[in-house]
N, CA, C and O of each residue as an XYZ file, in Angstrom:
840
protein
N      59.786     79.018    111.613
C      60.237     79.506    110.294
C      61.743     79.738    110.321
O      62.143     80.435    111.253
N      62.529     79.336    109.574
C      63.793     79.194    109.237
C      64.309     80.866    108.901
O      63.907     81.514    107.934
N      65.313     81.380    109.973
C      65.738     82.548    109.627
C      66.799     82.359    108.105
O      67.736     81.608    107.834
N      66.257     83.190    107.535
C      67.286     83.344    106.257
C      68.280     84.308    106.008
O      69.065     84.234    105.063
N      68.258     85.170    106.803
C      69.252     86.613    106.955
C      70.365     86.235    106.815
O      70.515     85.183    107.436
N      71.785     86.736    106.008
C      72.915     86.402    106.125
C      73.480     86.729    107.340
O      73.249     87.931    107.472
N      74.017     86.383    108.184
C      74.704     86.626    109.019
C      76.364     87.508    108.656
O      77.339     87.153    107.993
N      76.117     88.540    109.308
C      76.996     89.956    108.942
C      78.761     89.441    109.970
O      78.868     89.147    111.161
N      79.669     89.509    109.075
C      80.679     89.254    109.511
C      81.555     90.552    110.404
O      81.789     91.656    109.913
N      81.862     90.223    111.470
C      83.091     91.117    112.169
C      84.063     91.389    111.457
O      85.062     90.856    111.939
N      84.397     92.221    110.109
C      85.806     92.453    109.470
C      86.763     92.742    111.177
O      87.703     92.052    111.572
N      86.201     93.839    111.843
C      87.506     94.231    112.499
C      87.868     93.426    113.234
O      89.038     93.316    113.597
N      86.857     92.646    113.625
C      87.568     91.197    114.787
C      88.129     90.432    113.670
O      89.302     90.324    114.027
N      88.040     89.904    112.676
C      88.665     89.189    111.870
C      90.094     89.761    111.818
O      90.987     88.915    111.864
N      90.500     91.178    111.722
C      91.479     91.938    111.350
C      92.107     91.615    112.986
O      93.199     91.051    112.919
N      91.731     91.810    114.107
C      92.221     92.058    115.421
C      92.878     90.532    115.249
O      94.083     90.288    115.193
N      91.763     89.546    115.177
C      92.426     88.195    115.084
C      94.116     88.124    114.389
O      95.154     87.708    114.904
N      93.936     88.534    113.447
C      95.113     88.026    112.219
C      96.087     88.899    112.919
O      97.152     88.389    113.267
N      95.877     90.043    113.149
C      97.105     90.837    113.584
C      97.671     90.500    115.388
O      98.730     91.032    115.722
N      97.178     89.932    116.071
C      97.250     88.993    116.964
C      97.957     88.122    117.092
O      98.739     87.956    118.028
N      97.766     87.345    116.052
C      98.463     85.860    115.577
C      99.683     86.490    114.735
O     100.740     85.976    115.101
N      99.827     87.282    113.894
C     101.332     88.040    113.584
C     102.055     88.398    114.535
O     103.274     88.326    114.379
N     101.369     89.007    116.107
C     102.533     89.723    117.243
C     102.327     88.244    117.821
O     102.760     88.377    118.966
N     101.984     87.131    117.715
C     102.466     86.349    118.652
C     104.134     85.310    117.883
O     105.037     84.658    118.407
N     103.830     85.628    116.677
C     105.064     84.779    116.281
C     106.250     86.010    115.747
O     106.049     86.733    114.770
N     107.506     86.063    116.616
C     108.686     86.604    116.573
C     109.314     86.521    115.168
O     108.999     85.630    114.380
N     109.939     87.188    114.972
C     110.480     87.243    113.875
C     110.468     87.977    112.593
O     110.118     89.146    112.752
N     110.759     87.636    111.288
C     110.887     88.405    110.305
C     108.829     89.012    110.085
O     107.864     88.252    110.167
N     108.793     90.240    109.866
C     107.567     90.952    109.334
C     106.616     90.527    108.124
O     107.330     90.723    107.141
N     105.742     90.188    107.803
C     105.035     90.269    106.728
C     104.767     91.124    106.154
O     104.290     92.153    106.634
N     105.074     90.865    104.614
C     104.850     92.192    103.762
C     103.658     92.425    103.630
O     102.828     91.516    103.634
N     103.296     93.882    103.467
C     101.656     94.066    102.935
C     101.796     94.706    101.739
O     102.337     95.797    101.918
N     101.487     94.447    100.368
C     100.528     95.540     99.564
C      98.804     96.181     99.774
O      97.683     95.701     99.606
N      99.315     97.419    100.195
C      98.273     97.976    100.391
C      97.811     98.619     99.269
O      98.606     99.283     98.603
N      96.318     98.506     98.855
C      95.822     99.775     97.407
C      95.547    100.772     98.594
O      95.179    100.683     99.765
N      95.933    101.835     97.650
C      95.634    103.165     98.219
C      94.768    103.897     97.744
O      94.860    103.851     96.517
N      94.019    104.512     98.048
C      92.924    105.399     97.572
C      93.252    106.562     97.093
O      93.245    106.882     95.904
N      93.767    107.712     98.698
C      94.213    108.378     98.767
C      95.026    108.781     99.945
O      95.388    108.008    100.832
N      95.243    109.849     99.894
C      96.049    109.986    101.443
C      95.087    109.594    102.637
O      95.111    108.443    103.072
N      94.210    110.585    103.186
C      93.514    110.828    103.928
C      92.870    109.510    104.411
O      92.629    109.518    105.618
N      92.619    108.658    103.915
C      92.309    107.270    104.184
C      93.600    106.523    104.599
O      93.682    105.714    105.523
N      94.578    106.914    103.786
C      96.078    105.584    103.829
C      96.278    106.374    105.444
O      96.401    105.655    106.435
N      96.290    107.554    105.544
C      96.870    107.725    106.905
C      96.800    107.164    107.827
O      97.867    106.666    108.188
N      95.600    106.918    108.707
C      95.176    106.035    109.809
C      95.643    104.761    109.516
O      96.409    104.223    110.316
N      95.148    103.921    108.017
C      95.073    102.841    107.502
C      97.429    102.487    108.279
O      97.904    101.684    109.082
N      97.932    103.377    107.591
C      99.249    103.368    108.280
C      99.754    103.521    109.346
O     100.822    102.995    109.660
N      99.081    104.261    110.081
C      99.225    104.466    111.371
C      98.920    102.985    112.395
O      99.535    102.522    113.355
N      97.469    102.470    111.541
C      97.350    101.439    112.854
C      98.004     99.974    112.218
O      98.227     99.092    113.047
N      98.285     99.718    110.912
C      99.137     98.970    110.657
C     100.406     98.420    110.606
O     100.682     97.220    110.589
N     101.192     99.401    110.582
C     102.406     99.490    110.743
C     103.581     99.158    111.932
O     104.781     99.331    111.717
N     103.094     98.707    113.083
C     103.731     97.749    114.189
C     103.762     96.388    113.364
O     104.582     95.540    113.716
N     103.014     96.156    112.411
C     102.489     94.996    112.364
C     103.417     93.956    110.892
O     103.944     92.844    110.869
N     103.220     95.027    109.875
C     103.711     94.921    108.278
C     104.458     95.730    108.145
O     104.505     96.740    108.848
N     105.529     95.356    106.818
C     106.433     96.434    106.104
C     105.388     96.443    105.157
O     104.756     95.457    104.778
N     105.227     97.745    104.756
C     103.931     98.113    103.916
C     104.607     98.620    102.707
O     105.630     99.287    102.553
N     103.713     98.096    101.866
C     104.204     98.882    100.318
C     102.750     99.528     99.925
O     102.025     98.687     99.395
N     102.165    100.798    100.058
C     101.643    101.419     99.260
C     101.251    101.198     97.892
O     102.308    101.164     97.261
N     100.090    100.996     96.947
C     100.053    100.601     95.657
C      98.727    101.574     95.250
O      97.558    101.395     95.593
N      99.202    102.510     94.525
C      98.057    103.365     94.235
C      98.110    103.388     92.596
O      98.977    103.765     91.808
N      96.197    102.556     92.347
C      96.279    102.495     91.276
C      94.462    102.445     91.477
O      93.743    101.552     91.924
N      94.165    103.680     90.988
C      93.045    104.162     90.782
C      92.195    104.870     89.447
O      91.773    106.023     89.531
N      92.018    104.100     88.311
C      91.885    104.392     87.116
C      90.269    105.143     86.976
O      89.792    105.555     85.919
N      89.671    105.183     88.189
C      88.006    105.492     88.141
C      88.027    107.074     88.663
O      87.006    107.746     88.807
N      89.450    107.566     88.932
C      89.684    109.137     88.835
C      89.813    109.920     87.979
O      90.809    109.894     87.256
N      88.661    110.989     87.809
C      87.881    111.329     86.389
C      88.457    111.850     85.784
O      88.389    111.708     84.563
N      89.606    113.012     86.597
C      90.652    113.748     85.364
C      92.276    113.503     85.510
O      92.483    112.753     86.464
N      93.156    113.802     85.031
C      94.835    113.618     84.878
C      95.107    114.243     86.211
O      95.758    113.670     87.084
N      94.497    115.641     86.360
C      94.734    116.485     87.289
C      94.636    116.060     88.671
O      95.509    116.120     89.536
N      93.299    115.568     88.767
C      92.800    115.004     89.881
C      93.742    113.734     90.586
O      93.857    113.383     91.761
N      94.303    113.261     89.426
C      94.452    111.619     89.967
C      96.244    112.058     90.337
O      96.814    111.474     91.259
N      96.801    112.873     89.700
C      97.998    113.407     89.500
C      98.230    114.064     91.390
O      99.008    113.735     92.285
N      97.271    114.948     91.312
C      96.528    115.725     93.184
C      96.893    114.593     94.242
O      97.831    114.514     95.036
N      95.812    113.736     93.972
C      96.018    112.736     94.989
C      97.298    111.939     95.159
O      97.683    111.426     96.210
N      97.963    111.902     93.865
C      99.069    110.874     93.750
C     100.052    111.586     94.462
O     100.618    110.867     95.285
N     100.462    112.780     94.431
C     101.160    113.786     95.205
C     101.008    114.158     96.641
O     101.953    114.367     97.401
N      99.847    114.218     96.926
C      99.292    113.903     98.314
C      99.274    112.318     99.376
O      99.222    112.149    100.594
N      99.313    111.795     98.726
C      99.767    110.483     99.222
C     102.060    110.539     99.310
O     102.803    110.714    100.275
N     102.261    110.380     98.338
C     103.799    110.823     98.453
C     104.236    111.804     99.444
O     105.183    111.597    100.203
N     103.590    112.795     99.433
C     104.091    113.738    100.659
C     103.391    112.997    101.799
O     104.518    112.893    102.284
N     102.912    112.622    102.342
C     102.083    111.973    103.696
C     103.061    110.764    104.060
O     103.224    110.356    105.210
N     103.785    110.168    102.755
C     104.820    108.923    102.825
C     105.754    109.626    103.863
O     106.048    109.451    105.045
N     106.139    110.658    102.691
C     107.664    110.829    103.545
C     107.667    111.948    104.474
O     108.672    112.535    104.877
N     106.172    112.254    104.852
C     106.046    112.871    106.228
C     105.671    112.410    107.635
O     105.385    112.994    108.680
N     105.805    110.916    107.194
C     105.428    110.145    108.424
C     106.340    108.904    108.257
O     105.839    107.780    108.277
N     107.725    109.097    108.085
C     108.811    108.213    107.581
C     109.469    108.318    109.171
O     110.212    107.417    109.560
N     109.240    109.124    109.781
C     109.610    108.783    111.130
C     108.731    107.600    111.684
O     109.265    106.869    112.519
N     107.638    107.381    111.362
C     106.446    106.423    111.812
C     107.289    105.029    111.297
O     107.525    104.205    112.181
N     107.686    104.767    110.113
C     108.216    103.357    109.484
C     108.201    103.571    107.898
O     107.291    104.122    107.278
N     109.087    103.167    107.488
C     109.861    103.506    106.203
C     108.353    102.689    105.363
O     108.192    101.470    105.300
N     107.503    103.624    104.856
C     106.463    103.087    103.537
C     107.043    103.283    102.157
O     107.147    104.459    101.810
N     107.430    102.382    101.323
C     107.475    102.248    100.027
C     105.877    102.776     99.073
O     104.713    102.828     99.470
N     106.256    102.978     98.230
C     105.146    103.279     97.011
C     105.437    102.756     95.818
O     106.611    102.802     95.452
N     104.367    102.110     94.906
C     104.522    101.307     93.611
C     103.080    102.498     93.320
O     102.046    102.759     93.935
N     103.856    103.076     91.781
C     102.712    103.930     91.341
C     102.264    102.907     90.388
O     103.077    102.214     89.777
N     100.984    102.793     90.242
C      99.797    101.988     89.327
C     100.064    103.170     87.914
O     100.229    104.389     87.945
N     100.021    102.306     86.865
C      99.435    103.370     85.650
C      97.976    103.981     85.503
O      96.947    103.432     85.896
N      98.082    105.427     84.760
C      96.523    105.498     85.402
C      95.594    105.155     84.063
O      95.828    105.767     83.022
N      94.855    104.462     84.102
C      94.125    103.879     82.400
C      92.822    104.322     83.415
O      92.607    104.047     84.596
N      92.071    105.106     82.452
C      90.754    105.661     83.053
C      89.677    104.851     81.908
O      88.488    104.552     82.014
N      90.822    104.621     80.615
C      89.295    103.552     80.011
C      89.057    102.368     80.853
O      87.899    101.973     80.719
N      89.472    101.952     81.341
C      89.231    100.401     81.923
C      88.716    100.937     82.844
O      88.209    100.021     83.491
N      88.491    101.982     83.391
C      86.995    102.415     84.503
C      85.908    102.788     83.535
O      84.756    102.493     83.852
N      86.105    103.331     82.524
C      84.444    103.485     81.653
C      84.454    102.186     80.831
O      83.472    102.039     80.105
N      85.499    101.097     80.810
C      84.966    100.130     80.347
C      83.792     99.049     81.348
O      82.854     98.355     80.956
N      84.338     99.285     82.752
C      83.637     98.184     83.314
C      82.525     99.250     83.609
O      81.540     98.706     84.109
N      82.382    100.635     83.446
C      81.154    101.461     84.021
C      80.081    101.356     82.958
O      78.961    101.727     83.312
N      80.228    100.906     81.690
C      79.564    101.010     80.624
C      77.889    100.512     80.888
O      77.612     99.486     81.510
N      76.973    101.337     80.360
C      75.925    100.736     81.068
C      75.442    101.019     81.865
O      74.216    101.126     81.847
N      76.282    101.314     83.105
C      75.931    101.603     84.440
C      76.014    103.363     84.843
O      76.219    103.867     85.947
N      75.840    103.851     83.885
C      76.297    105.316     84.000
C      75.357    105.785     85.180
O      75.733    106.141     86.297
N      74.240    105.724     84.777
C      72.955    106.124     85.924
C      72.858    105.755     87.080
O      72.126    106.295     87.909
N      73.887    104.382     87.374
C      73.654    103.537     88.688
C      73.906    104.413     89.943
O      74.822    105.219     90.108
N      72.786    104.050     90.891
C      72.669    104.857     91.369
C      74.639    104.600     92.785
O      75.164    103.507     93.001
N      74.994    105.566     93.200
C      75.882    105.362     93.773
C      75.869    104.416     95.149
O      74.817    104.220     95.757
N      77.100    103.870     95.563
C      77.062    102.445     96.100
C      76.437    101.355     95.824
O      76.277    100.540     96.732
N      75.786    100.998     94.110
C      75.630     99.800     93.611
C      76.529     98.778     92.601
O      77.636     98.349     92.928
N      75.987     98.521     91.556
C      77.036     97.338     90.664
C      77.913     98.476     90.321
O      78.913     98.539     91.037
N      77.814     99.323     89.484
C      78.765    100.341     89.290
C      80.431    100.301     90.249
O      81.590    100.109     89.881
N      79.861    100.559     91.458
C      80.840    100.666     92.456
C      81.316     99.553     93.209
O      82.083     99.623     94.169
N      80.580     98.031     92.486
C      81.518     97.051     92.874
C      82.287     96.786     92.385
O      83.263     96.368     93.007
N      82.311     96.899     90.530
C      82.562     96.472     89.571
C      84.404     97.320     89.791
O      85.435     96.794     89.372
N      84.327     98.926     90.669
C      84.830     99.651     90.641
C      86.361     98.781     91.888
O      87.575     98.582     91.870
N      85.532     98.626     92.495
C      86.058     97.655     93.863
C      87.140     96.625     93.065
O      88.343     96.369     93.085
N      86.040     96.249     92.422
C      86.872     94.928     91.709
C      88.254     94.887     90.942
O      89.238     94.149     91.003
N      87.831     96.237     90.030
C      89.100     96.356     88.902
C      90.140     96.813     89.722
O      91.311     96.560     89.443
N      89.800     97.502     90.766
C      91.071     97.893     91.836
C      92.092     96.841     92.172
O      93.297     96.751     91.935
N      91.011     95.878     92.956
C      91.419     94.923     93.671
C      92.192     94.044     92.799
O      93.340     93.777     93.156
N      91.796     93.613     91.844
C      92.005     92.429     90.976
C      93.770     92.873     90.563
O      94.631     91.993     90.576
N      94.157     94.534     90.167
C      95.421     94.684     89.717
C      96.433     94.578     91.075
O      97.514     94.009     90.921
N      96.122     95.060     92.244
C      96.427     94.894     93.145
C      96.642     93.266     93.987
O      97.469     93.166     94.893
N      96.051     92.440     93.682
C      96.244     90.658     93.894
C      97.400     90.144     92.545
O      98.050     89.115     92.728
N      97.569     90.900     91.292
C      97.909     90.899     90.150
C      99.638     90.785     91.208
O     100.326     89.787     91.424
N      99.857     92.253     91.662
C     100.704     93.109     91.528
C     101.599     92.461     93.141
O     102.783     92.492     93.475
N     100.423     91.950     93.782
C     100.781     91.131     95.403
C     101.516     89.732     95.120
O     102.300     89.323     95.977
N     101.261     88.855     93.764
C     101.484     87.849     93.430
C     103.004     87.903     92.958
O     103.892     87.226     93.477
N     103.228     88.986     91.682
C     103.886     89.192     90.773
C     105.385     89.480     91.827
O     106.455     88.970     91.493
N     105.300     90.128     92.775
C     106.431     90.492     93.594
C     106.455     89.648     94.713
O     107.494     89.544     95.365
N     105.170     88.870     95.099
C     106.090     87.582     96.384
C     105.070     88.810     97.357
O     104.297     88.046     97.934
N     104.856     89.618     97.613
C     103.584     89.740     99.062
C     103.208     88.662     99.754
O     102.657     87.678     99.261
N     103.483     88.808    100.869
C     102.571     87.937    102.042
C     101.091     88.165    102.121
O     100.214     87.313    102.266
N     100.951     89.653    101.982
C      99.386     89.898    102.091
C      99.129     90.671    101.370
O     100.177     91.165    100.955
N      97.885     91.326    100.721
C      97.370     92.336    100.191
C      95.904     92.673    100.952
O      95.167     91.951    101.623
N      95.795     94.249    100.506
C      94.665     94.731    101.318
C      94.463     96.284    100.910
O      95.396     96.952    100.464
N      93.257     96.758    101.088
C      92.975     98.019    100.752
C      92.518     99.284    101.590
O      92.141     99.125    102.751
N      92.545    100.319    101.108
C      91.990    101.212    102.633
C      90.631    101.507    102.353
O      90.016    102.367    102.984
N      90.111    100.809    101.399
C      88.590    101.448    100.607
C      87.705    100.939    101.631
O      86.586    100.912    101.118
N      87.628    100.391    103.199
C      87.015    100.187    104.274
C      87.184    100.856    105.215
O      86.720    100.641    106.335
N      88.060    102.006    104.796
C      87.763    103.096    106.023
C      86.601    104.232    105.901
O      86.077    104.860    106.822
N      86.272    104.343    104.084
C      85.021    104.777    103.965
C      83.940    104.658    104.662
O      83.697    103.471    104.879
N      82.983    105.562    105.228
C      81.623    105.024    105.755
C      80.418    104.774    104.620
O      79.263    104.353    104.692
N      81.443    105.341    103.326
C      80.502    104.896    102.288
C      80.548    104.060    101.234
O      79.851    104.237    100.235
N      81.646    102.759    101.418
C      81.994    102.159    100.736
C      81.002    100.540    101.566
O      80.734    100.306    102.745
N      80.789     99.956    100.624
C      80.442     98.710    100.798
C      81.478     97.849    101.816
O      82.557     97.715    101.237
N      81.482     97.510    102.539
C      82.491     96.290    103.472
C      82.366     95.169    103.393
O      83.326     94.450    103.668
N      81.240     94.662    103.023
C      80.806     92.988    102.901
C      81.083     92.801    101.634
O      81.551     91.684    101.417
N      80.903     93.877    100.173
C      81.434     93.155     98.957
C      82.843     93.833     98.651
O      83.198     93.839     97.472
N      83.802     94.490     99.751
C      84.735     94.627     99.342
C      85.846     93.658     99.644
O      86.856     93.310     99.033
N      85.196     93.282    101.031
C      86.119     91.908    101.408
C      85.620     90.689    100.697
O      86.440     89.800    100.470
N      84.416     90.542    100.329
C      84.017     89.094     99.598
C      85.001     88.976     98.416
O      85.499     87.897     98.094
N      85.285     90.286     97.710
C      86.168     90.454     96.679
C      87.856     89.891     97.015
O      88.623     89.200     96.345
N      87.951     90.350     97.965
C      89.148     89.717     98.360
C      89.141     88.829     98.786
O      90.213     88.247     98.615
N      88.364     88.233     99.395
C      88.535     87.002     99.844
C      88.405     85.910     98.512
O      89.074     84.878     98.563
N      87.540     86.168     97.346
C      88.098     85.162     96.002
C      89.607     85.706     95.465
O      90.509     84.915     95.190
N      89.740     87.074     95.365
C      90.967     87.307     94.719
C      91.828     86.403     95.654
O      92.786     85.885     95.080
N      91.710     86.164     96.726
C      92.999     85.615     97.212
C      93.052     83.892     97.301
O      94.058     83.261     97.626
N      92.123     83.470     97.045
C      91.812     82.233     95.991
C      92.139     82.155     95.125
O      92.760     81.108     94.946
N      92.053     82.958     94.082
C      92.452     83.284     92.629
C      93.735     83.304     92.453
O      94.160     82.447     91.677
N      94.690     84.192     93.048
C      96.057     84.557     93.025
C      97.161     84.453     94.293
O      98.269     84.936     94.523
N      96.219     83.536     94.992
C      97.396     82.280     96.280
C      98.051     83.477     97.069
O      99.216     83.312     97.433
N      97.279     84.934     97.438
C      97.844     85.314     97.854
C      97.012     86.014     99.403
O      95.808     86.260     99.483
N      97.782     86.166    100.227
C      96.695     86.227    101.516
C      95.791     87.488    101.580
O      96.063     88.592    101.108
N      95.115     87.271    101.983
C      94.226     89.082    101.852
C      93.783     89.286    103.615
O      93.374     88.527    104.493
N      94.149     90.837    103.519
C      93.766     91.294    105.052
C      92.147     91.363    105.000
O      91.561     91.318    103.919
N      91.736     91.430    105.739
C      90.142     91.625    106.230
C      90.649     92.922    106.830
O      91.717     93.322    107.294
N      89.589     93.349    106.651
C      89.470     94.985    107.417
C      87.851     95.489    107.665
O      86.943     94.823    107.168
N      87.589     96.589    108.388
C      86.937     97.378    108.359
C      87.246     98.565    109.265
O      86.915     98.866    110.412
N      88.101     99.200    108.201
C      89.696    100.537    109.162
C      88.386    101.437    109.758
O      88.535    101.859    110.905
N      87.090    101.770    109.053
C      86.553    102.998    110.086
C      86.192    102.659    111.238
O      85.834    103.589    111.962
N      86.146    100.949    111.944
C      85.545    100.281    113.120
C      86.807    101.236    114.203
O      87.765    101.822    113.699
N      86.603    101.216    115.304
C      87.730    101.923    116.367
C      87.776    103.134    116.390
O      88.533    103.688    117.188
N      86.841    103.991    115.371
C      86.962    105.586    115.518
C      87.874    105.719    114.455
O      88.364    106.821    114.208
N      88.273    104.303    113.526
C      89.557    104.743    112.487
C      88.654    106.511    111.177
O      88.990    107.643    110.826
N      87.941    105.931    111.068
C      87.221    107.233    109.906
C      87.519    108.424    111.003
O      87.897    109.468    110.473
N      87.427    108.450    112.279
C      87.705    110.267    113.358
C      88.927    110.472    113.149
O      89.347    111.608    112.932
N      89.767    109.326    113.182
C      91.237    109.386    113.270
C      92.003    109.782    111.821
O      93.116    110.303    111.893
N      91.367    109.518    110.452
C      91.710    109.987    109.639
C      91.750    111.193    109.314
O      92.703    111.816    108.844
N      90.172    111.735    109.686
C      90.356    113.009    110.178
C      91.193    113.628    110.490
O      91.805    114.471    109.834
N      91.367    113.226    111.755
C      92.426    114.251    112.821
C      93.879    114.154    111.875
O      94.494    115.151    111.497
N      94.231    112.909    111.617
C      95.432    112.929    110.691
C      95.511    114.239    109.316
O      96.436    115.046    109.221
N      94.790    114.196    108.744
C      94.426    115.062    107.749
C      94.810    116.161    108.109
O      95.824    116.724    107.695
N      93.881    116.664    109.080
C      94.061    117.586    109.503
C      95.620    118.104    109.967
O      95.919    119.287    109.806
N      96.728    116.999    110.637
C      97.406    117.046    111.296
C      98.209    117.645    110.198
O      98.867    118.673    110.357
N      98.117    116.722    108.639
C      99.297    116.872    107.571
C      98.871    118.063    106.451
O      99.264    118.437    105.346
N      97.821    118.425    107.425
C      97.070    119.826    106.121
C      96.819    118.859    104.570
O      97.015    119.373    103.469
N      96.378    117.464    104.738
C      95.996    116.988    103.459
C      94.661    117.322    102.822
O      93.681    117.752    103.430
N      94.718    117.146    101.906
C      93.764    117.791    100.649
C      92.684    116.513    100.581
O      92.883    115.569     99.816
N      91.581    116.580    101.417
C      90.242    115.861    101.312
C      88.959    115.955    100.194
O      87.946    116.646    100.294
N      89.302    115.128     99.218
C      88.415    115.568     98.105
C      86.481    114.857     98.565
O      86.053    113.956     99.285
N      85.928    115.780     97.761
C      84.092    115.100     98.571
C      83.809    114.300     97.691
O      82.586    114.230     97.566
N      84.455    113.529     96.881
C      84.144    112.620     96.254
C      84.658    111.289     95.398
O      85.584    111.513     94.618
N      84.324    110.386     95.440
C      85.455    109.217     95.365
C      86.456    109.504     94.480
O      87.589    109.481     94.960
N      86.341    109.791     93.215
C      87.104    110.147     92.264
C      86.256    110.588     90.782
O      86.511    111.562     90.074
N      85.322    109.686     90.594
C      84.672    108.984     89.147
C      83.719    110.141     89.156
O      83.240    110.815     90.069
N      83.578    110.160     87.671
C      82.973    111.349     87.087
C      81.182    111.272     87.467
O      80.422    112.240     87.517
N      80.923    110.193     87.640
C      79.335    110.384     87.867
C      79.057    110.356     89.491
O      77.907    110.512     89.902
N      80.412    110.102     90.606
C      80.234    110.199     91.784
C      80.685    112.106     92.135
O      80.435    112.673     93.199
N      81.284    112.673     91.076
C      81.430    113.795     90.907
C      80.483    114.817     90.497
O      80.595    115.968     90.918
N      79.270    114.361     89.456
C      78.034    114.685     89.544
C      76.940    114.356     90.835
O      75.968    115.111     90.795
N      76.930    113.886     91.377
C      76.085    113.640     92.590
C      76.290    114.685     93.900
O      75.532    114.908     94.844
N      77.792    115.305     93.537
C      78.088    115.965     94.745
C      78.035    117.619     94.463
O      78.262    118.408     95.379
């Protein structure tokens, strides 16, 4: 009988690969746009990237339920920038924050239960302004930290990137940042910068669940 199982991809060996093949060729750096979530994730996500890319930060998260909230994090990420500017000079491009275009693509899906279409759809609108925003300025690569989650999808967050970067000719990192102890290490970072760890992704019905 013919096994039919998809066969589950190595993001972090994919990631070890590529960043491999960057330290073997000398010379000028590849840019990264990174989406940012929030701090507490970008930390590690910067920490273990950064030998590697000049990183530009791109935080544009419209599925964060209030002004306040998204305003919190946006401030918390900025201070973590320029508190680890001894680490390598990170740039930031602030995203506008449009929270209808998260209840537009949530429409429908209000009830879904969390980590389904809801939260790909969520993946997507991220990603898609972010390949937008990688194109529009000349990026070498784009990539996100939404794989350092242990509760984020990894197989449809990279499948996503891997068409966006079909779509918009622009290269996309593979990841899976919590592989290596990266999710302990965010931690400890957090901890290190006294950052503000919220228990829930952002979105108002992942805010009811908790």
């Amino acid at each position: 009988m013919l096994n039919l199982k998809k066969k589950m991809i190595n993001y972090q060996k994919v990631l070890e690969n590529t960043l491999a093949q960057i330290e073997s060729h000398s010379g000028q750096r590849p840019s990264l746009l990174l989406h940012c979530c929030c701090a507490p994730c970008s930390s590690y996500v910067f920490e273990y990237l950064s030998p590697y890319f000049d990183i530009t930060s791109f935080f544009y998260n419209p599925n964060i339920s209030s002004a306040a909230e998204y305003d919190l994090r946006l401030s918390e990420l900025r201070r973590l920038i320029g508190e680890i500017s001894s680490l390598q000079k990170i740039n930031l491009i602030e995203g506008y924050y449009s929270p209808d275009a998260f209840l537009e693509i949530s429409h429908g899906l209000e009830s879904a239960a969390e980590g389904s279409l809801r939260c790909f759809k969520c993946y997507q609108l991220r990603l898609v302004r972010t390949a937008e925003v990688a194109r529009e300025l000349n990026f070498d690569y784009f990539s996100t930290t939404l794989t350092i989650s242990p509760y984020k999808n990894v197989e449809k967050v990279n499948e996503i990137g891997r068409e966006l970067s079909s779509e918009f000719g622009v290269k996309y990192l593979f990841s899976d940042f919590k592989k290596n102890n990266g999710y302990k290490r965010s931690i400890e970072l957090s901890r290190k910068y006294n950052l503000y760890r919220q228990n829930y992704c952002g979105c108002e019905f992942s805010k009811k669940d908790n």
